[in-house]
Phi, psi and omega in degrees: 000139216253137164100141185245185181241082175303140197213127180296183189242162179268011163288334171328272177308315182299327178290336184292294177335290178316332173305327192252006172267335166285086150026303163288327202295307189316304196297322189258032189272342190271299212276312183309287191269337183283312158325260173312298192281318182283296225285298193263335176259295185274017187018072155213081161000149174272346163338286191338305173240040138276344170295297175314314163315318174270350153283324175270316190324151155225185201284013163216136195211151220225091158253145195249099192085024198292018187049234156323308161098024183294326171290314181313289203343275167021273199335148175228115171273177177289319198235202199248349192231099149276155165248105190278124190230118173224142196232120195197148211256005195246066198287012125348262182318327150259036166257302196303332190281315178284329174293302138003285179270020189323307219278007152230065171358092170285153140276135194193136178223153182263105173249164162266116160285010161275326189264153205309104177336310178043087192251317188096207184291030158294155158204153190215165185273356184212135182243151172279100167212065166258111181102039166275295204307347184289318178289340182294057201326139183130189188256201211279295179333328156293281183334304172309002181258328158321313138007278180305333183271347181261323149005278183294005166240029184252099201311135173318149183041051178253152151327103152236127191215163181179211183170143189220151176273129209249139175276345188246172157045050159213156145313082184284143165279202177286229143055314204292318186285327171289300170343301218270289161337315174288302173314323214279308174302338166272322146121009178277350169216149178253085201200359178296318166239052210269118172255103198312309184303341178291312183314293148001286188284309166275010168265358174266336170284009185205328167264129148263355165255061152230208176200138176207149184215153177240140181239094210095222178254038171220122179281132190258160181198136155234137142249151179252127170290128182251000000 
């Protein structure tokens, strides 16, 4: 395995968080970065992962970091009524995202995802973590431990599945390397040395069933929980 386990201090992590309680970001975040900014800098259309939504959910489904919450609206679930779980360290983001699916009375709770979820007997059949591990201070190897914290609530042959702006081992366009400098420095991604091949080792170091792939400067991934 590739990569050390640098682990952030927690002014870090709270500040990686903090980021999504400024106003502008949440309001132009559908139209700005789902739009604009994934589709011409990191040229991976957000089409890409609503297809990952609508292939994995399932009817009690776990998002981690659910941003806006524009894929869940999106999403084509198996029933019509899911029992939906949101989990964010930003409780902005989970009032605008719980307003959003009202009409699937969401649960939302405020965690830190390094540290233990603490769901009680839940379980579910599909997890969310898309555009999370970018936001995430630390080295990959940290990061991936979220993983681990989602792990016990996760059904056999349940889902995890997300996608990240990766800075290493992937095809940047022209835009994407000042992006990535600009956003890091602003303190809206932790990702400079976020590596397809590290991300790779740690989902191989835990899965024998997944897939990852890139598409632009964003690694896309499913997994099957056995």
């Amino acid at each position: 395995m590739t990569g050390g386990t640098l682990e952030p201090r927690t002014d870090e992590v709270l500040a990686g968080a903090a980021v999504y309680s400024r106003k502008p970001i949440l309001a132009a975040y559908d139209l700005w970065v789902l739009g604009f900014v994934c589709s011409r800098v990191w040229r991976c259309p957000s089409t890409q992962m609503k297809r990952l939504y609508d292939r994995n959910v399932e009817a009690r489904h776990l998002d981690l970091g659910p941003g806006t919450g524009y894929f869940l609206d999106k999403a084509r679930f198996p029933v019509p009524d899911p029992s939906i779980v949101l989990l964010d360290l930003n409780e902005d983001a989970l009032r605008r995202t719980g307003a959003r699916l009202a009409r699937y009375r969401p649960e939302a709770y405020r965690r830190d995802v390094f540290e233990p979820l603490d769901l009680g007997e839940a379980r579910f059949g599909s997890v969310g973590l898309n555009f999370l591990l970018h936001c995430l201070p630390g080295s990959m190897a940290h990061k991936a431990t979220v993983f681990d914290q989602v792990l016990p609530y996760v059904e056999p042959g349940g889902r995890i599945f997300g996608s990240t702006v990766l800075a290493r081992g992937v095809e940047h366009g022209k835009l994407a390397p000042k992006a990535l400098e600009s956003l890091n420095g602003d303190g809206v991604m932790n990702n400079l040395e976020d590596s397809f091949e590290e991300l790779d080792a740690q989902l191989a170091a835990r899965f024998s069933r997944y897939r990852l792939w890139a598409q632009g400067s964003v690694g896309l991934f499913e997994v099957t929980v056995l």
